[in-house]
N, C-alpha and C positions, 0 to 999 in steps of 0.2 A: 259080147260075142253072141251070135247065133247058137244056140244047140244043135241047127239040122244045115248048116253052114256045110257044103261042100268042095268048098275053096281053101278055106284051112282048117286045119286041127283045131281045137278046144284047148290045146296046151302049147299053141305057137306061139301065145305071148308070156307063155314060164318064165323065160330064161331076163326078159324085159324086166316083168313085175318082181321078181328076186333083185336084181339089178336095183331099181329104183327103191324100194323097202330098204335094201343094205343102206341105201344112202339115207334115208330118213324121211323120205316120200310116203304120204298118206295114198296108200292105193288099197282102188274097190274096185271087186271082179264083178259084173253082174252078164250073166246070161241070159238069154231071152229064150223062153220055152220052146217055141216054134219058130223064133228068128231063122231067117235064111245068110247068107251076104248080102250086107247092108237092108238090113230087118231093117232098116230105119226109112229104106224106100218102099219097100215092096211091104212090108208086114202093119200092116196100117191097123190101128186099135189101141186101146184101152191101154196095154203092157206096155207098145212099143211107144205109148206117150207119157207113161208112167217115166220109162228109163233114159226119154228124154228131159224129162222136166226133172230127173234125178241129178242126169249127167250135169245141167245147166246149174243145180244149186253147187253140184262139187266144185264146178269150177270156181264159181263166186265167192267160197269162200274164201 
C-alpha cells in the first residue's frame, strides 16, 4: 500500500488479509512511506525498489 494513496483507504485490504491468514496464508503488509497509487509507477527510488525486490523474493518462496 501507499501511505499517501488517495484512491483507497490503508484498511481496504483488512477484511482480505484476515481472510487469507484464517486460512493458513503467509501474508506481509508493507506500506510505503510516500507511496501514492501504484507507488510502484510513479514513486521511483531506493524504497519503492526495496518493496519490489521484497515482493519478488515472497513470491518465490
Amino acid at each position: 500500500m501507499g501511505s499517501l494513496d488517495d484512491v483507497y483507504s490503508a484498511d481496504c485490504n483488512d477484511n482480505f488479509i484476515e481472510e487469507v491468514r484464517n486460512l493458513g496464508c503467509e501474508v506481509e503488509f508493507v506500506l510505503h512511506s510516500k507511496g501514492e497509487h501504484g507507488f510502484e509507477a510513479f514513486n521511483e527510488g531506493e524504497e519503492t525498489n526495496r518493496i519490489i525486490d521484497d515482493t519478488i523474493k515472497f513470491i518465490n518462496k
